[in-house]
C-alpha positions as CSV (number, residue, x, y, z in Angstrom):
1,X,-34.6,-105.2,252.0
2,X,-32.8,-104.5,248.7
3,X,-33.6,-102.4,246.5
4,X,-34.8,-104.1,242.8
5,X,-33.1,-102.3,239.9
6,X,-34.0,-105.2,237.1
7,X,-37.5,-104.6,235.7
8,X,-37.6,-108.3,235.0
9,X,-37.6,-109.3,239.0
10,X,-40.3,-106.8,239.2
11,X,-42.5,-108.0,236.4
12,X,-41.8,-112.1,237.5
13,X,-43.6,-111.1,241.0
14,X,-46.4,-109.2,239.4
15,X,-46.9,-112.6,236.6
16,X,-46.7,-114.8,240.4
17,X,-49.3,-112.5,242.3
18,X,-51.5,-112.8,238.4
19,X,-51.3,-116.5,238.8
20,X,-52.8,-116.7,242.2
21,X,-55.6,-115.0,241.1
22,X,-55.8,-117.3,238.3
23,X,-55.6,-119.9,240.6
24,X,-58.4,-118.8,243.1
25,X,-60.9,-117.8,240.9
26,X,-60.2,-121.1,238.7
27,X,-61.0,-123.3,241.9
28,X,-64.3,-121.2,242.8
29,X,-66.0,-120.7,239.4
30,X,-64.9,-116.9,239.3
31,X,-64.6,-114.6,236.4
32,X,-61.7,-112.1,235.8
33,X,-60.3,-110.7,232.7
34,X,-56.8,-108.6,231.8
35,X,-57.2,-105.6,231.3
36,X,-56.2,-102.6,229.8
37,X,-52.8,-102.4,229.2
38,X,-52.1,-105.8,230.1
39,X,-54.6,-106.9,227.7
40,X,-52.9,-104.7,225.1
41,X,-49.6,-106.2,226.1
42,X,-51.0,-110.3,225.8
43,X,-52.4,-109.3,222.2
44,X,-49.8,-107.7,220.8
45,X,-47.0,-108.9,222.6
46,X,-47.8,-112.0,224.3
47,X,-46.6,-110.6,227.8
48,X,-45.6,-106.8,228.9
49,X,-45.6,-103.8,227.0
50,X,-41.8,-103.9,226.9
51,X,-42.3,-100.3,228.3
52,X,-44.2,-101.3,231.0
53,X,-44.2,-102.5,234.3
54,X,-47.6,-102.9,236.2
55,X,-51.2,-105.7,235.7
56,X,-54.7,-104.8,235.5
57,X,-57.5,-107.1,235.6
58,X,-60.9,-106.6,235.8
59,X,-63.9,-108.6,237.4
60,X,-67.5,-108.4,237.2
61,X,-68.6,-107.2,240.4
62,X,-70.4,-110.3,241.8
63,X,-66.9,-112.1,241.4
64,X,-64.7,-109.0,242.7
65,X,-67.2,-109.6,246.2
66,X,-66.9,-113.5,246.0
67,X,-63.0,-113.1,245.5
68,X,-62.4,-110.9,248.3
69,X,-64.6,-113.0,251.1
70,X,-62.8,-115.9,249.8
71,X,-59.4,-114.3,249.9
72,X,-59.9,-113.1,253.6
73,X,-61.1,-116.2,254.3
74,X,-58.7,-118.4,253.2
75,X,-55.9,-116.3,254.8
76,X,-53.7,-116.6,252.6
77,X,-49.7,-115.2,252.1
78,X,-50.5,-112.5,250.5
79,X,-52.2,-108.8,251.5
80,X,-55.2,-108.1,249.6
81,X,-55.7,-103.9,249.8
82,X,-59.6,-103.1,249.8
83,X,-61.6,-101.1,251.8
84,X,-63.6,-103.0,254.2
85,X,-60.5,-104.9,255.5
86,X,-58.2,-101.5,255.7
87,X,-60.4,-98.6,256.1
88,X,-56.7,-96.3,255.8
89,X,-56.5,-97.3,252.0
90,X,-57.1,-94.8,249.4
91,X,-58.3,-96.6,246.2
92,X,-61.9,-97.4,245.8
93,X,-60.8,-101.3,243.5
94,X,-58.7,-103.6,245.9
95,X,-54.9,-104.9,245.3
96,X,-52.6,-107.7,245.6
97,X,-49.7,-107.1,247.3
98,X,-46.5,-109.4,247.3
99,X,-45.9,-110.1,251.5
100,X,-42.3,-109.2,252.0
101,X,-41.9,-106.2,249.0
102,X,-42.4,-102.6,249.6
103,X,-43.0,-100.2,247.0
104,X,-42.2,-96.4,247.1
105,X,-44.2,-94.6,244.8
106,X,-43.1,-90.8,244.0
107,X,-46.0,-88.0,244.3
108,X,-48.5,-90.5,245.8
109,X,-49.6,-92.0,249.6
110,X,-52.0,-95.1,249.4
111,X,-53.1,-94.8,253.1
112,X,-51.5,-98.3,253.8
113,X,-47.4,-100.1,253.0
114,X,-47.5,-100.8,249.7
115,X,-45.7,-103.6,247.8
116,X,-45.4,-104.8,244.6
117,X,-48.8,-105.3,242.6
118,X,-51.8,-106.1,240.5
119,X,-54.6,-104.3,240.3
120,X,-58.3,-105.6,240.5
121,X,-60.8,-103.1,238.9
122,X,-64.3,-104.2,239.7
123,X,-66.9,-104.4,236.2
124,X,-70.0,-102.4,237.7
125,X,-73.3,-102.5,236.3
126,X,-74.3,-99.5,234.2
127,X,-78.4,-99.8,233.6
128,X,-79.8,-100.2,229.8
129,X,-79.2,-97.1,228.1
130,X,-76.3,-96.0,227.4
131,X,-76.8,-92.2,227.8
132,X,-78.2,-93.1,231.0
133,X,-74.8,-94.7,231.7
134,X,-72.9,-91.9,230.6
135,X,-74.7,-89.6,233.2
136,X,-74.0,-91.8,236.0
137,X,-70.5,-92.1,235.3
138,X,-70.0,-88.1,234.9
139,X,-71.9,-87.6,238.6
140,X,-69.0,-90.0,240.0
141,X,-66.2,-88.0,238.7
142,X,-66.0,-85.6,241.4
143,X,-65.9,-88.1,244.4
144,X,-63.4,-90.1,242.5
145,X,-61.0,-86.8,242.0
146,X,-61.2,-85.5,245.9
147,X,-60.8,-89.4,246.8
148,X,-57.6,-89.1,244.2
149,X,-56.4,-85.9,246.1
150,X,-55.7,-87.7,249.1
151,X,-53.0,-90.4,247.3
152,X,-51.3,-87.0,245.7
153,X,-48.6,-84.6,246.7
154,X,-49.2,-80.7,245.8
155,X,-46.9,-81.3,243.1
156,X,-45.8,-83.8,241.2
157,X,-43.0,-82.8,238.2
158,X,-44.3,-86.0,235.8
159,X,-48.0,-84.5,235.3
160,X,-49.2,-81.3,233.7
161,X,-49.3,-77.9,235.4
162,X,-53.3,-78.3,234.9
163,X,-53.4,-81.3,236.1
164,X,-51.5,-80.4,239.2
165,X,-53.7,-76.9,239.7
166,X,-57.0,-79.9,239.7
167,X,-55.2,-81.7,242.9
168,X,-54.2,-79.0,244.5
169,X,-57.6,-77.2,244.3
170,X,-58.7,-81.0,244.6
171,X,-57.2,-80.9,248.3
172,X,-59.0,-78.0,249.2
173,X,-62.2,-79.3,248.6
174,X,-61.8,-83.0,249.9
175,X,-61.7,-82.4,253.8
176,X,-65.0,-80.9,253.7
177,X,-66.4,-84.7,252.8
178,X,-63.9,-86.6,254.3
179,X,-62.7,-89.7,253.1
180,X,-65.3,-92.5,254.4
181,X,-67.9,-90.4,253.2
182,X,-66.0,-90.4,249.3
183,X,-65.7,-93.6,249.5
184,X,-69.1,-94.6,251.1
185,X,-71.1,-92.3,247.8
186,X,-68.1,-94.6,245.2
187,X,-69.9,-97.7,246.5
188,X,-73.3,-96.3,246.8
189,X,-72.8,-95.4,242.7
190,X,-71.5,-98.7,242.0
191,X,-74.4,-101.0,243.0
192,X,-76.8,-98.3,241.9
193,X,-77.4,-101.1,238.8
194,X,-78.5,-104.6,239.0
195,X,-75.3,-106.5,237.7
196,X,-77.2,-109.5,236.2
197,X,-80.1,-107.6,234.6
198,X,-78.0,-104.4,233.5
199,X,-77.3,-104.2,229.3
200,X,-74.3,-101.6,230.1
201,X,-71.0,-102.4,232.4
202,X,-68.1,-100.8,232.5
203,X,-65.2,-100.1,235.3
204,X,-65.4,-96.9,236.5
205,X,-64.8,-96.2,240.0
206,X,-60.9,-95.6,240.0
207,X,-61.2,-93.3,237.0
208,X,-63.9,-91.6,234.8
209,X,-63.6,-92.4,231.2
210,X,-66.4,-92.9,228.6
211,X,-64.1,-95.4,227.0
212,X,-64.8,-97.6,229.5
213,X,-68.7,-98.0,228.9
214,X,-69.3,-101.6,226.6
215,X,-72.4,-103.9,226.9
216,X,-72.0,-106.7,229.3
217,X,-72.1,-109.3,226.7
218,X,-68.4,-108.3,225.9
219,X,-67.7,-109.8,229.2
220,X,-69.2,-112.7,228.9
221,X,-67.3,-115.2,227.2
222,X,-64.0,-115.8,227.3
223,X,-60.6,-116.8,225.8
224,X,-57.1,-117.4,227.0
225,X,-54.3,-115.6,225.6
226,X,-50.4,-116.3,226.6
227,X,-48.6,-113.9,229.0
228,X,-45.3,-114.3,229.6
229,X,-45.5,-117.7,229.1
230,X,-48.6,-118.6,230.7
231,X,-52.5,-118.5,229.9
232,X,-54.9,-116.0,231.1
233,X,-58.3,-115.1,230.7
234,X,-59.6,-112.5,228.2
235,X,-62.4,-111.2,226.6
236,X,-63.1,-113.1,223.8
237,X,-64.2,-109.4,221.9
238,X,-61.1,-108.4,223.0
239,X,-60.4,-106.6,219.8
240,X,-63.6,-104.5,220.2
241,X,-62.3,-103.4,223.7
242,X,-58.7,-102.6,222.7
243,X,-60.1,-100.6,219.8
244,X,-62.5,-98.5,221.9
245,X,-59.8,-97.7,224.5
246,X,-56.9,-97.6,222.3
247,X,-57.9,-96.9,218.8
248,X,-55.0,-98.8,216.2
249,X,-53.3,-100.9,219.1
250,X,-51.2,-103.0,217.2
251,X,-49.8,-100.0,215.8
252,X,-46.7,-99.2,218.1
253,X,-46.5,-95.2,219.8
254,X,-43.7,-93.3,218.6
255,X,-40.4,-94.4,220.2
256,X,-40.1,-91.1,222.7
257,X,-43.8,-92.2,224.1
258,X,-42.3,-95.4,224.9
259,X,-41.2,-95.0,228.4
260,X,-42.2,-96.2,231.7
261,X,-45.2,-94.2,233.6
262,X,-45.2,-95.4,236.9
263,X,-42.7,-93.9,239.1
264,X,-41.6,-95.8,241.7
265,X,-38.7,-97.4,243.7
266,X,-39.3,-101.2,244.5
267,X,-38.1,-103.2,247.5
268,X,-37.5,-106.9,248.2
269,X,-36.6,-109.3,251.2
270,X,-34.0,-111.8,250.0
């Protein structure tokens, strides 16, 4: 394998691995939507934050379940990361992984080989008030930090000295559940909520935000917005999402904030 110094390379395989779900989901009637900063990026750039280098989608959950039986069942190229097919990995939303890369990521174990990329955040069902929603979202943050402290090393020189004081006491604390038992109460929270009968969804099981809490009809229709070249499904109230999670988004960060976050060292068989 060689090692892939050109952010481009890395960012055509992650726009590939994007169009297969595209593709899938297309063929069986499935829903998916970009998401956060690669939503940001089709709206106000038409493609990647030019400081950026990963892809986030979101599903409602029904779809996220149909997509991965149909995925492991078509048996396809590609690895698809979730936990009932690899009980080792560490996240709690499923990934696809480009066969044939290998990604290095500093400060962080996934449980598994990783690869090159894209994210696939499951939309959970929240109930019908949104205080309600709030509470069930703040009794998941603790299983979702100790499920974090596995992924983490002790230290990491990129994060804040708090933040690296939470893992750390973070790794004390997680042996004493263990990680099928995290990951078992993760699920357990997220089909607390009937999907098709809840007013409030929101993605919340990789990472507790309240920014993240909209009413499912934001979801449900859809627009396609250009990506690199290509067409991709969106919210159509896109512009009420970016502005709850981003505030002014068209509005560009000052230029020493424009840097890439993920650190990592990415690998690929010629």
């Amino acid at each position: 394998m060689r090692k892939v110094e050109d952010i481009v390379e890395i960012r055509a395989v992650l726009v590939e691995l994007l169009s297969e779900i595209k593709q899938i989901c297309d063929e069986h009637g499935l829903k998916y939507f970009l998401a956060y900063g690669t939503l940001l990026g089709a709206v106000r750039h038409k493609g990647f934050i030019p400081w950026d280098d990963d892809l986030d989608i979101e599903m409602p959950r029904p779809d996220y379940e149909k997509f991965i039986e149909i995925y492991r069942s078509e048996k396809r190229e590609n690895i698809l990361y979730e936990q009932k097919a690899y009980p080792d990995y560490l996240y709690s939303f499923a990934k696809l992984v480009k066969r044939g890369t290998k990604l290095v990521e500093r400060g962080c174990d996934c449980g598994v080989e990783m690869g090159l990329y894209v994210d696939i955040f499951p939309v959970d069902a929240l109930g019908d008030d949104v205080e309600e929603a709030k509470k069930h979202l703040k009794k998941t943050k603790l299983p979702i930090r100790l499920l974090m402290s596995y992924r983490m090393d002790f230290y990491r020189p990129h994060v804040s000295w708090k933040r690296n004081l939470l893992v750390q006491a973070a790794k004390i604390i997680a042996p004493l559940y263990g990680k099928k038992r995290l990951i078992r109460t993760l699920e357990k929270r997220a089909f607390r909520f009937d999907y098709d009968t809840s007013k409030y969804v929101g993605s919340f099981i990789s990472e507790i935000n309240m920014r993240r809490i909209f009413e499912k009809k934001v979801y449900e229709e859809r627009i396609e917005l250009e990506f690199e070249g290509k067409l991709f499904a969106a919210p159509k109230a896109y512009d009420e999402v970016l502005k709850k999670q981003y505030g002014d988004y068209m509005t560009l960060p000052p230029e020493d904030q424009r840097v890439l976050t993920h650190g990592y060292d990415a690998y690929i068989e010629d």
